[in-house]
C-alpha positions as CSV (number, residue, x, y, z in Angstrom):
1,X,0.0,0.0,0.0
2,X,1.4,3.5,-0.4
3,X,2.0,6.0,2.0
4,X,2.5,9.6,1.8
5,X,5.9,11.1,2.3
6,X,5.2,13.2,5.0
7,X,3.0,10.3,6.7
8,X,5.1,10.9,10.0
9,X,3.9,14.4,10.2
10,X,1.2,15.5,12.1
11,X,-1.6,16.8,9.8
12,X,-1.3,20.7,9.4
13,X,2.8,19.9,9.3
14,X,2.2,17.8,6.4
15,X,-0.6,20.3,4.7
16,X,1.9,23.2,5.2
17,X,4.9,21.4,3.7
18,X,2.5,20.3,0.6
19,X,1.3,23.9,-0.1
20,X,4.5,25.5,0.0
21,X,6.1,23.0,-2.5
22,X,3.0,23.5,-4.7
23,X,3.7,27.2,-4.4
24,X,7.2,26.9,-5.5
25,X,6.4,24.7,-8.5
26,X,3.3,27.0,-9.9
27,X,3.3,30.3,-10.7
28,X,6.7,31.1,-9.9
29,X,6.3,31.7,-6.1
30,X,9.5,30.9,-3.6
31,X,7.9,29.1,-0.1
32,X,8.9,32.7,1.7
33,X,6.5,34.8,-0.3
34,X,4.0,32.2,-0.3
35,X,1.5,34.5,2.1
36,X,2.4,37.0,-0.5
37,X,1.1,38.0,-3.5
38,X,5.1,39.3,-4.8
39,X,6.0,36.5,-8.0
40,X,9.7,35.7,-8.0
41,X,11.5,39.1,-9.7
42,X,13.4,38.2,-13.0
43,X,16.1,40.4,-14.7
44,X,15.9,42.0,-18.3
45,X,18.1,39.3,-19.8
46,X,15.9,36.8,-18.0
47,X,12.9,38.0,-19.6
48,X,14.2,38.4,-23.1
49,X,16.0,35.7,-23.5
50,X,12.3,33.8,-22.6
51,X,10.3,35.8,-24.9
52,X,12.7,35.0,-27.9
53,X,12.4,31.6,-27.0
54,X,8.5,32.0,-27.0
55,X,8.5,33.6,-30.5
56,X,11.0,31.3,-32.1
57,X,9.5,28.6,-31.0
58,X,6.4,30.0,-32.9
59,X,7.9,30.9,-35.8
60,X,9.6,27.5,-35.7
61,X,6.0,26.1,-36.5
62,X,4.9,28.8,-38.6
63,X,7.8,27.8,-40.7
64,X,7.8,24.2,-41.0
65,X,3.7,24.9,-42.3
66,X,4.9,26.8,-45.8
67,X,7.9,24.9,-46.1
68,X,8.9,22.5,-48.6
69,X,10.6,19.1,-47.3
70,X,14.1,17.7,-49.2
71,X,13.5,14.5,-50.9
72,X,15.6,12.8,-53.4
73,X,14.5,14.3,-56.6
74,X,12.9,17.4,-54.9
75,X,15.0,20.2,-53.3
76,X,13.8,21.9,-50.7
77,X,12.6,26.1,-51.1
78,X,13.8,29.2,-49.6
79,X,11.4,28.7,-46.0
80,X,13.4,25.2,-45.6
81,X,17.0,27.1,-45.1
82,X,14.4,29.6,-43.2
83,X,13.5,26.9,-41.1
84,X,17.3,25.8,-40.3
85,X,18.7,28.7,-39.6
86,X,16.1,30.0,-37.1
87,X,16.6,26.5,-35.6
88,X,20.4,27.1,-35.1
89,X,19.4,30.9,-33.6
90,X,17.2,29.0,-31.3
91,X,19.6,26.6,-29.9
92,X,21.9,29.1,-29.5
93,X,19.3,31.0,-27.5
94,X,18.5,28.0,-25.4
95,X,21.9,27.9,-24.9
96,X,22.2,31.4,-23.8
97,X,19.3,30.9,-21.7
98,X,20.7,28.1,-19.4
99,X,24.2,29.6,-18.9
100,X,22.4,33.2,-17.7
101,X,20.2,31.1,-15.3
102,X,23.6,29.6,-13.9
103,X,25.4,32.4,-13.4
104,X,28.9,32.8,-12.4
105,X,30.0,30.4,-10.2
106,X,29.8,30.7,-6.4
């Protein structure tokens, strides 16, 4: 039979521990500020580097819609290199991404 993790804790222990990991998982909230209504602050770079992630990802679908696929005997149109290149830009923006939310080592 399974038991809950936090079995050994008295109710209310066990109900507070539950809502503040729930808080920290949705919406962006750390367990302090749970009471709060304050969402974790991000920087500029933070932000940007999410929103071209957003719209490339997008356009990444946009593009593979009036693209033409390579196939022997076929080549592939202009929205096909379109397609590959914005993929590379995205990677590299992925990329760019995870090393900002690193940050410099302690």
């Amino acid at each position: 039979m399974w038991t809950p993790i936090h079995s050994h804790l008295p109710d209310s222990a066990a109900q507070r521990r539950h809502d503040t990991t729930a808080g920290a998982m949705i919406g962006g909230l750390s367990p302090s500020s749970q009471e709060g209504t304050e969402p974790m602050p991000y920087d500029r770079v933070t932000c940007l580097l999410h929103a071209v992630i957003a719209c490339g990802i997008t356009l990444q679908m946009l593009f593979s819609l009036v693209m033409v696929y390579p196939r022997p005997g076929r080549l592939p149109n202009a929205w096909w290199e379109v397609h590959e290149i914005a993929g590379l830009l995205l990677v590299a923006a992925l990329g760019l991404h995870w090393v900002w939310s690193i940050g410099p080592p302690p």
